[in-house]
C-alpha positions in Angstrom: -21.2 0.7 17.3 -23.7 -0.6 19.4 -24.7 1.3 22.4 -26.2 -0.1 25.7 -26.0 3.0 27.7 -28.1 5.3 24.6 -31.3 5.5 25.8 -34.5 3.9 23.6 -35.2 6.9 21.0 -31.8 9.0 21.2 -29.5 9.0 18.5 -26.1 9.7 19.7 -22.3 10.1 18.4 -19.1 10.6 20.8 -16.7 11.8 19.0 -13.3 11.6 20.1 -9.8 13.2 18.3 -6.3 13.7 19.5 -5.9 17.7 18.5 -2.6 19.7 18.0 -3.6 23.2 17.2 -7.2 24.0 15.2 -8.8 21.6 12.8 -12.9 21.6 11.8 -14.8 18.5 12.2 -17.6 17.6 10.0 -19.9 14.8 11.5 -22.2 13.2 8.4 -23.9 10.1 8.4 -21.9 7.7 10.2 -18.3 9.2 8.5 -15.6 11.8 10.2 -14.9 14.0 8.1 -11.3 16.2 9.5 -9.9 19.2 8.0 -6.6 20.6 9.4 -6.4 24.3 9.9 -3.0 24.5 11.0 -0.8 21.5 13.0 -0.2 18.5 12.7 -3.3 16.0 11.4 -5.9 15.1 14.3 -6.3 11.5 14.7 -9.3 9.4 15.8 -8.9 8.0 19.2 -12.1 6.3 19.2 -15.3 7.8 17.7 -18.3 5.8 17.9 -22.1 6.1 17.3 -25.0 4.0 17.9 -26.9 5.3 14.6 -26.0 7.3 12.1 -26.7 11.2 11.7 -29.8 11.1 9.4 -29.1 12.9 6.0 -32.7 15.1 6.7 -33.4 17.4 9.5 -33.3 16.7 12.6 -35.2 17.1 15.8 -33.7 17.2 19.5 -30.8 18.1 18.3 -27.8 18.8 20.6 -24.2 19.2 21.0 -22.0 19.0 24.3 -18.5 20.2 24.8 -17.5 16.8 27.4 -13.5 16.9 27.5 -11.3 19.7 26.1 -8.2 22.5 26.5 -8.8 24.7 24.3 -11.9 26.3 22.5 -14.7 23.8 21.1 -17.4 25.1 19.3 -20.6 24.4 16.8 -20.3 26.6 14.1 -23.3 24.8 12.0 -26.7 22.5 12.8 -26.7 19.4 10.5 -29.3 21.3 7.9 -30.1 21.3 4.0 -27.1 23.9 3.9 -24.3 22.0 5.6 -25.7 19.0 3.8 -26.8 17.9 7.0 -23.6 17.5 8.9 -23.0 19.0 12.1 -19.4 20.8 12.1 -17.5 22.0 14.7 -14.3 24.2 15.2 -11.6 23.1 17.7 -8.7 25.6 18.6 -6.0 24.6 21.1 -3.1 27.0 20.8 -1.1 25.6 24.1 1.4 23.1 22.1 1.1 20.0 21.4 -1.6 17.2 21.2 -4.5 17.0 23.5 -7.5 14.7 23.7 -10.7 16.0 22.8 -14.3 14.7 23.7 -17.5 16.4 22.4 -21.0 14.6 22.0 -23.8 15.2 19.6 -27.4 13.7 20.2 -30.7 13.9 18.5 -34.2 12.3 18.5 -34.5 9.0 16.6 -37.8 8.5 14.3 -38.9 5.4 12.9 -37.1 5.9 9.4 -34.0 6.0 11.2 -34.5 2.5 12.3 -33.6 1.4 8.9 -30.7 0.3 7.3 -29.0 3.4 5.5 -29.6 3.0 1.8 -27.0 1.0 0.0 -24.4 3.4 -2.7 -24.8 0.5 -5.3 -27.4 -2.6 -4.6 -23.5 -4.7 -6.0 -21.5 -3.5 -3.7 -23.4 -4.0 -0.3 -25.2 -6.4 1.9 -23.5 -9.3 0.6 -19.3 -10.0 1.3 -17.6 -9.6 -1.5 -16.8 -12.1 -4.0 -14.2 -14.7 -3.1 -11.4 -15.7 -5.2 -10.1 -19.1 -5.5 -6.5 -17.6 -4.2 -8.1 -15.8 -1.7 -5.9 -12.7 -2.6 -9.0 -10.5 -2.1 -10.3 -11.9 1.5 -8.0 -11.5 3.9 -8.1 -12.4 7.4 -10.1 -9.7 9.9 -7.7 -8.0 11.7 -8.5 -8.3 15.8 -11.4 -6.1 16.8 -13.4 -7.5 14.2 -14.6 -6.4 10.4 -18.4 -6.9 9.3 -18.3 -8.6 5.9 -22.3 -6.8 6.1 -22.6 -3.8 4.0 -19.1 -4.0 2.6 -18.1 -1.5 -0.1 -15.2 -3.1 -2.5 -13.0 -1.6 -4.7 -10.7 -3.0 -7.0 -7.6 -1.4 -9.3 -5.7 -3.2 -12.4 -2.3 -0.8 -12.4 1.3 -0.8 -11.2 3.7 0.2 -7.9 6.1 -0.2 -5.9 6.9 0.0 -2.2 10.1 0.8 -0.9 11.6 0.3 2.8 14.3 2.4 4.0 15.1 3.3 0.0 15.8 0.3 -0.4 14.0 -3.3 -0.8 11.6 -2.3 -3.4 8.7 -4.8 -4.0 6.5 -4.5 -7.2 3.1 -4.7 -6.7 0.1 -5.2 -8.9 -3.9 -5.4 -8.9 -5.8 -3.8 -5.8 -8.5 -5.2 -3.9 -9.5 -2.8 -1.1 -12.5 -3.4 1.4 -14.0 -0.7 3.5 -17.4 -1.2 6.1 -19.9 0.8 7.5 -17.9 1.2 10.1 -14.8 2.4 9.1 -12.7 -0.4 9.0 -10.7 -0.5 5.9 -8.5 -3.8 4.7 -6.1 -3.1 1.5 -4.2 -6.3 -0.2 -1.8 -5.9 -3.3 -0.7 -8.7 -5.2 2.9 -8.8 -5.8 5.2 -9.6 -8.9 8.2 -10.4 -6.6 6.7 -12.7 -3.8 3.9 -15.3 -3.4 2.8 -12.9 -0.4 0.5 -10.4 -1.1 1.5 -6.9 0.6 -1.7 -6.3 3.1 -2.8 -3.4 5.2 -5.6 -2.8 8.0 -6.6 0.7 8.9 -9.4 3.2 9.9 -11.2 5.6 7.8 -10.4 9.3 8.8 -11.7 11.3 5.6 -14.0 10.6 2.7 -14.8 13.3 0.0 -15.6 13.3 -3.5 -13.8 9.9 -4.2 -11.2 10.3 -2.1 -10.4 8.5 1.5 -7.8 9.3 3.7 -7.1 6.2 6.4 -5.1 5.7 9.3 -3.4 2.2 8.0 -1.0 -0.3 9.5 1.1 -2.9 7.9 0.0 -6.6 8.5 2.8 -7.1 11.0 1.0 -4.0 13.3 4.9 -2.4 12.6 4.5 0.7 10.4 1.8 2.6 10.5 0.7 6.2 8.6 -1.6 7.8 6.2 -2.8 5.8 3.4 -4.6 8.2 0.2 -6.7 5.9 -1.5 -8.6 7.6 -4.8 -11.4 5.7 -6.5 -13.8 6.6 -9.3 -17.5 6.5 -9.9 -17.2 2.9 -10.6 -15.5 1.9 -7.6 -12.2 1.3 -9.7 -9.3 2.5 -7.7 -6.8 5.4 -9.5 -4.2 5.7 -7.3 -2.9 4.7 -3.8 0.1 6.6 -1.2 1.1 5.4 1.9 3.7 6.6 4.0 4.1 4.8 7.1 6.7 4.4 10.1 7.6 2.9 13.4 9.8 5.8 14.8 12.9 4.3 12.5 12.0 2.4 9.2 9.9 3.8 6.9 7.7 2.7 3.9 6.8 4.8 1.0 4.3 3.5 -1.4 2.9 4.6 -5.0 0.2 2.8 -7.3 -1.3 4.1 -10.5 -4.1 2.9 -12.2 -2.8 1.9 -15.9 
C-alpha cells in the first residue's frame, strides 16, 4: 500500500497479526508467510508495506517490536540463507488472542524503485481475459482490487458445497484471481444455478503452490480458510473451504479431473 508517512528512501513493512499462543512469521517480498506453532491460526489484521522486501541483501536494515504481550523476537536477517525473508518468533502463553504490532525497515536503492519482476510475462500487467458471460470478472469487492499485476488461475474439475449438510450445490470450472496485494477473488460456475458461487478473501500463506486465504462468501456471511492448490502452470488441483458465521456452516471440495 501506499505510504505517505515513509519517508523518501526507507522501505518499510508494519506487520500486524491477531496471535493466540506462538506462531513464526516469515516476511518475503510483499507476501506473509504464518506458520502456527501451537494455537489457534494467527490472522492478519492489517499488514501493509509501501515496497516490497527486496529478494537481495539489504542495507539499513531494522526491526522494531511496536505493540505486544508476550515475547517478539527476530530470529533471522532477510539473507541468501533465509532466502531473504526476515522471520520472526512470537510467543504469548497468557490465553487467548492478542494483537501484535512489529515493524521492519530498510534502505531503498534505485533497483527497488522498479516494478517486481513478473512470474509469467501472460499472467501479469494486463487484467485477465474477459469472458463473454463474465463468469471470470467479477465485481471488486469494497476496498478495492488492482486488475494491475493480476495472477489468474483457472481449474476444469468437479465439487460440491454443502450448507448445514444439507443444500448441496455442484460446481464446476474455477477462475480464481489473486494481486500483488493480496486480494484474492474466487468464482465457480455451477451445474445447479445460473449463479455462479463467488468468494473475496486475503492472502495469508503462499508456499510451493499452495495458498492459504482468509475468504468470505459474496453475501460478507461466512467466512473461513479457503486451501487453494495450483500447479506450475497456473492450473488449479484442488480447492477446501470451510467457512461460518457463528451458526451455519459451509464445507467445500473441488478436484481437478
Amino acid at each position: 500500500m501506499t505510504r505517505n508517512d515513509v519517508p523518501a528512501g526507507k522501505g518499510q513493512c508494519d506487520i500486524h497479526l491477531m496471535v493466540d499462543n506462538e506462531v513464526e512469521v516469515a516476511v518475503r517480498g510483499d507476501m506473509v508467510d504464518i506458520r502456527t506453532i501451537s494455537g489457534a491460526d494467527a490472522r492478519d489484521a492489517g499488514s501493509e508495506c509501501n515496497a516490497p522486501l527486496p529478494d537481495r541483501d539489504v542495507a539499513g536494515f531494522r526491526f522494531e517490536n511496536i505493540e505486544s504481550r508476550g515475547e517478539v523476537r527476530l530470529i533471522e536477517e532477510p539473507s541468501r540463507r533465509s532466502r531473504f525473508a526476515a522471520i520472526v518468533h512470537i510467543r504469548d502463553g497468557q490465553g487467548g488472542e492478542w494483537r501484535y504490532h512489529f515493524r521492519i525497515s530498510w534502505a531503498m536503492t534505485g533497483r527497488d524503485y522498479d516494478r517486481p519482476p513478473a512470474r509469467r510475462s501472460d499472467d501479469l500487467d494486463r487484467p485477465p481475459a474477459r469472458r463473454g458471460d463474465d463468469f471470470d470478472r467479477p465485481r471488486g469487492p469494497e476496498g478495492g482490487f488492482s486488475w494491475n499485476n493480476v495472477l489468474n488461475f483457472r481449474g476444469v474439475g468437479r465439487g460440491r458445497a454443502t450448507t448445514n449438510d444439507s443444500g448441496e450445490m455442484r460446481l464446476g470450472e474455477v477462475s480464481i484471481d489473486i494481486d500483488r496485494g493480496g486480494k484474492m477473488m474466487a468464482r465457480f460456475r455451477s451445474e445447479d444455478r445460473g449463479r455462479p458461487l463467488s468468494f473475496t478473501g486475503q492472502v495469508l500463506v503462499s508456499e510451493g503452490g499452495r495458498w492459504k486465504v482468509d475468504a468470505m462468501s459474496e453475501d460478507r456471511r461466512l467466512r473461513g480458510p479457503m486451501w487453494i492448490s495450483v500447479d506450475a502452470r497456473n492450473q488449479v488441483s484442488s480447492i477446501t473451504l470451510e467457512a461460518t458465521d457463528g451458526r451455519d456452516r459451509m464445507r467445500l471440495n473441488w478436484d481437478r479431473r
